[in-house]
C-alpha positions in Angstrom: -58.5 10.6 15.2 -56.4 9.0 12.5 -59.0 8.5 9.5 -58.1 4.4 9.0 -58.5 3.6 12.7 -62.2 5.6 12.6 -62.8 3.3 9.7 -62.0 0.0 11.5 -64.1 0.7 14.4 -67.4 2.2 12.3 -67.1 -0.8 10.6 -66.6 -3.1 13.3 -69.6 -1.2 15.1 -71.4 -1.3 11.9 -71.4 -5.4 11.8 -72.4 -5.5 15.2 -75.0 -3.6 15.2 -76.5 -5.5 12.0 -75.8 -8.7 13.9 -77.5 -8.2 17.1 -80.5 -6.6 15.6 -80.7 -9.8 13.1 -80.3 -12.2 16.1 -82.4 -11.3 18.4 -86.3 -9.6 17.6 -87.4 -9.2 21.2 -88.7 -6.5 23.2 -85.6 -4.0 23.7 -84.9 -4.5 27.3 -84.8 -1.4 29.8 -82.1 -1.1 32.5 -83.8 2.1 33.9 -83.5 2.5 37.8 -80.9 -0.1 38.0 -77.3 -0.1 38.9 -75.0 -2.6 37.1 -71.9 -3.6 38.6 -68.9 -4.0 36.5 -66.3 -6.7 37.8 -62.6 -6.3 37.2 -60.4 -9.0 38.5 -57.0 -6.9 38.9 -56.2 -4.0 40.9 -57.1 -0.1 40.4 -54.2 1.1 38.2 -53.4 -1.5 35.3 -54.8 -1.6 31.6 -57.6 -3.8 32.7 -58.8 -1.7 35.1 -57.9 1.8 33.3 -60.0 -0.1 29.9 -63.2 -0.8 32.1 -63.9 2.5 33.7 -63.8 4.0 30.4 -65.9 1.2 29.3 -68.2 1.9 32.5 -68.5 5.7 31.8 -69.9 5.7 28.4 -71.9 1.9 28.4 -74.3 3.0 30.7 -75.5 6.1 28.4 -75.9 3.8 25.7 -77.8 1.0 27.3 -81.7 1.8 27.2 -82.9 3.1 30.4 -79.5 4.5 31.1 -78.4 2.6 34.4 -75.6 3.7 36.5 -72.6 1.5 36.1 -70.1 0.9 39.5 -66.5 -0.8 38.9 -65.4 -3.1 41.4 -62.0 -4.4 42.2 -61.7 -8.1 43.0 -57.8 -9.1 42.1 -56.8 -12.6 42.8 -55.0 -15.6 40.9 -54.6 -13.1 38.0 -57.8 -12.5 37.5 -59.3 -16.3 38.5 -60.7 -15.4 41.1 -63.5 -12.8 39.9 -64.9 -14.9 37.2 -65.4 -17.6 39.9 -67.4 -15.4 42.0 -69.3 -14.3 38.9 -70.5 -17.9 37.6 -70.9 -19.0 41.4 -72.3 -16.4 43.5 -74.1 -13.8 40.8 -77.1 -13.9 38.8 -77.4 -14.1 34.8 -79.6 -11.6 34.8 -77.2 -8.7 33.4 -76.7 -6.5 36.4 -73.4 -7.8 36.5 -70.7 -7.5 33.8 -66.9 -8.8 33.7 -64.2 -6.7 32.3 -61.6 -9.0 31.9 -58.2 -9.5 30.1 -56.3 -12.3 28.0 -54.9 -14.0 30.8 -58.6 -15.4 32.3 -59.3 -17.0 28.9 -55.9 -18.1 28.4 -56.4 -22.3 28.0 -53.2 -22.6 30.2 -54.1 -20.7 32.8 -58.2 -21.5 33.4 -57.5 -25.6 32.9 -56.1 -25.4 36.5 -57.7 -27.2 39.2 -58.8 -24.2 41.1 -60.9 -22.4 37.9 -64.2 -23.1 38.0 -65.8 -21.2 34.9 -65.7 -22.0 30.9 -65.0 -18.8 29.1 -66.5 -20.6 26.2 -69.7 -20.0 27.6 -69.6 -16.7 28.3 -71.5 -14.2 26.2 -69.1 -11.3 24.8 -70.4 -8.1 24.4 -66.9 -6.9 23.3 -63.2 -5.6 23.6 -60.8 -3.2 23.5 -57.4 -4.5 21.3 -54.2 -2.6 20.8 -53.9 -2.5 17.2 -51.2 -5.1 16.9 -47.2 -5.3 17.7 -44.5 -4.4 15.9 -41.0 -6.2 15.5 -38.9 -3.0 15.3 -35.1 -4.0 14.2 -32.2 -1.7 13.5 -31.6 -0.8 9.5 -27.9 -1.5 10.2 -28.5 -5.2 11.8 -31.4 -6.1 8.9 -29.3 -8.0 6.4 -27.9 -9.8 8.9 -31.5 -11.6 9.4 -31.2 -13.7 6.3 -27.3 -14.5 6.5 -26.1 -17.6 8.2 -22.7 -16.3 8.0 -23.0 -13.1 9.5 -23.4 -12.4 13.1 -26.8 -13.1 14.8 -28.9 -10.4 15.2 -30.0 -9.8 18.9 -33.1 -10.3 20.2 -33.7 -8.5 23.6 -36.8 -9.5 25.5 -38.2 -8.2 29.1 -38.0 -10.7 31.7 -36.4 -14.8 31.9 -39.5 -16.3 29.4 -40.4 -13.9 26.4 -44.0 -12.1 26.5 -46.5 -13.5 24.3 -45.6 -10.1 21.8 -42.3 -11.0 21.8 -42.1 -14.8 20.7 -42.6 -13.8 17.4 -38.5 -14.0 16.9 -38.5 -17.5 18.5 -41.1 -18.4 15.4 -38.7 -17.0 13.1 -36.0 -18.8 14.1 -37.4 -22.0 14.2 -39.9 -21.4 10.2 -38.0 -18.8 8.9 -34.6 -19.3 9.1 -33.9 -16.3 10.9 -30.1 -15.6 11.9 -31.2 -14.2 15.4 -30.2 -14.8 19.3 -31.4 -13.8 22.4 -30.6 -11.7 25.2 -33.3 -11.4 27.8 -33.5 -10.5 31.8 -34.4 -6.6 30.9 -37.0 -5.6 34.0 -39.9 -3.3 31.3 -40.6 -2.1 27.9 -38.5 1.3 28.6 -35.3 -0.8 29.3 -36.0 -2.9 26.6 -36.3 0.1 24.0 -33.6 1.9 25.6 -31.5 -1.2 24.8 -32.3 -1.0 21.4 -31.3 2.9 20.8 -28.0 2.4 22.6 -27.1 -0.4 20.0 -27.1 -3.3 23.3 -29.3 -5.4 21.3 -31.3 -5.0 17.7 -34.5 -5.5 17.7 -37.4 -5.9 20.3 -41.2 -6.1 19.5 -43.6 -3.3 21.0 -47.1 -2.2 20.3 -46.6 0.9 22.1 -47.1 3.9 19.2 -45.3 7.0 21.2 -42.3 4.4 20.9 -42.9 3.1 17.5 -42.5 6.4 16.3 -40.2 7.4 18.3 -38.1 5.3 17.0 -39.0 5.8 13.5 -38.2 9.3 13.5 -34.6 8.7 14.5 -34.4 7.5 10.9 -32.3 4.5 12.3 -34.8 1.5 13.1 -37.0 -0.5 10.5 -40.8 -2.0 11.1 -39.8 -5.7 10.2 -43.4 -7.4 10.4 -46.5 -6.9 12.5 -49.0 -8.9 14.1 -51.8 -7.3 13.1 -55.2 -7.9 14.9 -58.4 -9.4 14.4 -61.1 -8.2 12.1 -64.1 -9.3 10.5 -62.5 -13.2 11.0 -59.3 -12.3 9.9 -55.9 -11.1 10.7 -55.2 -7.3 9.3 -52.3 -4.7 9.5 -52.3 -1.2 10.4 -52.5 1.1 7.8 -50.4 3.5 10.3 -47.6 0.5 9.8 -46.9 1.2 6.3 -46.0 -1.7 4.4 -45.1 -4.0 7.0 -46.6 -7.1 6.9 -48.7 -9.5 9.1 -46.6 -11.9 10.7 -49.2 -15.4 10.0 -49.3 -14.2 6.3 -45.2 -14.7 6.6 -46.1 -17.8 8.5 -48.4 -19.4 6.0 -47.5 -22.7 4.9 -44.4 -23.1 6.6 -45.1 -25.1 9.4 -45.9 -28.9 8.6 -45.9 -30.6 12.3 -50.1 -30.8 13.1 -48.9 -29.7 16.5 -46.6 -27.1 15.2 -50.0 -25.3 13.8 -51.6 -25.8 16.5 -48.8 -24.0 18.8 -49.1 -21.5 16.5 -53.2 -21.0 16.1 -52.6 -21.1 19.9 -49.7 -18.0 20.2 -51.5 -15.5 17.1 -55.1 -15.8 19.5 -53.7 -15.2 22.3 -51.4 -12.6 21.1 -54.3 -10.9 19.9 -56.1 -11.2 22.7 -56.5 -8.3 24.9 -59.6 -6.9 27.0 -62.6 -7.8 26.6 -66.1 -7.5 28.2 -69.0 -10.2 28.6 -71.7 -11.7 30.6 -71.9 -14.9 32.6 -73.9 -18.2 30.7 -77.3 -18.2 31.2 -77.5 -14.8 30.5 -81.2 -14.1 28.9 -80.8 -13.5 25.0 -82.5 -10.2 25.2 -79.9 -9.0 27.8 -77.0 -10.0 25.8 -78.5 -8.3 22.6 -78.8 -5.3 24.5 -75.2 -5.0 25.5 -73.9 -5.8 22.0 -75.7 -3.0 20.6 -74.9 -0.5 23.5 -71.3 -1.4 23.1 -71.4 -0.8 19.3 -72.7 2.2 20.2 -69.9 3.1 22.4 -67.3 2.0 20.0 -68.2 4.7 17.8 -68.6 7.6 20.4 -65.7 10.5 20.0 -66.0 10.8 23.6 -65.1 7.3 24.3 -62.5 7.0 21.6 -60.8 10.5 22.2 -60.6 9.3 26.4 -59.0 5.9 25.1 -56.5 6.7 23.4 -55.3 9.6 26.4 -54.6 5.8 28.2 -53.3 4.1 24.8 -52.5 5.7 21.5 -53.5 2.5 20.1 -56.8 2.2 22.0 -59.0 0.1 19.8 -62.5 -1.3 20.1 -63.2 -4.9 19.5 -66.5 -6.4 17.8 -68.4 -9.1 20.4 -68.1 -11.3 17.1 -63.9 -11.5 17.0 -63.3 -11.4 20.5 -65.9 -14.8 20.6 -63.4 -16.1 17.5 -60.2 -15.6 19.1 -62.2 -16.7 22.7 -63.3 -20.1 20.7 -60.0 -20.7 19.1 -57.9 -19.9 22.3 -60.4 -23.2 23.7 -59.3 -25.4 20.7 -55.8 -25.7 22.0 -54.7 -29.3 22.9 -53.0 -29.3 26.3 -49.1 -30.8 24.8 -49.3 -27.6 22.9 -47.3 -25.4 26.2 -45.1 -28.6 25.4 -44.1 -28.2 22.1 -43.7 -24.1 22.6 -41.2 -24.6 25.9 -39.7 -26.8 23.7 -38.9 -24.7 20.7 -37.8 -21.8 23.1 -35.4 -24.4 24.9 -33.6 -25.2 21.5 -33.3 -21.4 21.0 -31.5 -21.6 24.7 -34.4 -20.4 26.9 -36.2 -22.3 29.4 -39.2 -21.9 31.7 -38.4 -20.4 35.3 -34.9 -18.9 33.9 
């Protein structure tokens, strides 16, 4: 395991640790003879669902009492519809976990009518991040970023509406003065990369790593920024990223519009957002505490590591402590603020359902 990464998550395990022992002084509480049921609300087969049965096979040994741990499946509304049956029809009584993903504490998506839980109230036990994304643009086309006068450099983007990953370019061109233009409609991230070595567009964001270096090695393509993730309370680039740096240090102070910052608070949260893992409110204190500190436990098992990173090179456990941040300031967001980023992507000539 690369020596930098092992550092992040002892240290992120470390702080954990430290802070559910200081937190909570009760009796340890024993899970032995009982089977806890993990709820995932997608469908066997995607990240969410290939993150929580790792998750599942290593929790259970580290929880006292060593319980058996069962996934279960329960897709609908992407991913609404679980964590409704968990704060209507379960008990906070820890025998039932969520595994969940970005999209369920996504402010535009659980405002709707139909959701009926506050992720705000759950209690995180913690996550599993990527490590960041990358803006990977082509040596030849770099200049071209800061000149005006030259031809745009071309942004290529999967699907009509950029991913999350992805806006980072429309940011640039709005703050940054970036000489860039769009081309999107490409159908995944191998299209989009295959795009970028046949010379069809000239730079895409990724946080895949077997592509990243991939593309490195051709000796042809540049990191331009990253987006870095959360830790400790703060944003921080990859050591495996070289110099690159993190995209809201580029960012700082360039944005004067209140709601501008708050669009942007908004997009670096949920950007860094991924999986995570918690317990429904109400959940007893004890319980909680002894999640937190079976999950730091996890974080630093080879085992679990080593089997991550087979799904994801850049596998990467989350503290309880920064998923509740970027949880807490995903729920700060003002409802214009889809608004004001629709309308930024229009001037940049894309628009919602296109």
């Amino acid at each position: 395991m690369d020596r930098a990464v092992l550092r992040r998550i002892l240290g992120a395990a470390a702080c954990a640790l430290l802070l559910a022992g200081t937190a909570h002084a009760e009796e340890p509480v024993s899970f032995k003879d009982k089977t806890i049921t993990m709820i995932i609300g997608y469908a066997p087969g995607g990240g969410t669902d290939a993150s929580g049965r790792v998750v599942a096979n290593f929790l259970g040994k580290h929880l006292l009492g060593q319980p058996t741990i069962i996934v279960r499946n329960m897709p609908g509304a992407d991913g609404m519809t679980s964590l409704n049956y968990m704060v209507q029809q379960t008990k906070p009584d820890g025998l039932t976990v969520a595994m969940g993903s970005s999209t369920q504490v996504d402010p535009i998506n659980y405002r709707k009518a139909q959701v009926q839980y506050d992720p705000a109230k759950f209690f995180y036990v913690g996550g599993v991040g990527r490590g960041g994304n990358v803006v990977m643009i082509s040596k030849a086309a770099e200049k071209r970023l800061t000149d005006k006068n030259a031809t745009p450099v071309v942004m290529g983007s999967i699907g009509g509406w950029p991913r999350s990953s992805m806006q980072v370019t429309a940011w640039g061109i709005a703050f940054l003065g970036w000489n860039a233009r769009w081309v999107v409609g490409y159908p995944g991230t191998n299209d989009v990369i295959i795009a970028l070595e046949q010379g069809e567009i000239d730079m895409t964001a990724t946080g895949n790593m077997f592509q990243i270096k991939k593309l490195i090695d051709s000796g042809k393509f540049d990191i331009l920024n990253q987006s870095g993730s959360l830790e400790n309370g703060r944003f921080v680039g990859r050591p495996d990223f070289g110099k690159a740096r993190v995209f809201s240090d580029q960012m700082d102070g360039r944005i004067a519009d209140p709601m501008g910052q708050k669009a942007f608070k908004y997009w670096i949260n949920v950007n860094a957002m991924d999986k995570w893992l918690g317990l429904v409110p109400g959940t007893p204190a004890p319980v909680v505490a002894a999640y937190r500190e079976a999950y730091a436990k996890t974080a630093t098992d080879p085992e679990f590591v080593e089997l991550g990173q087979r799904i994801s090179e850049d596998f990467t456990p989350m503290s309880y402590h920064d998923v509740e941040q970027l949880v807490s300031n995903l729920a700060d967001t003002p409802p214009d603020v889809m608004d004001y980023l629709t309308a930024m992507l229009a001037k940049q000539g894309l628009k919602v359902g296109d």
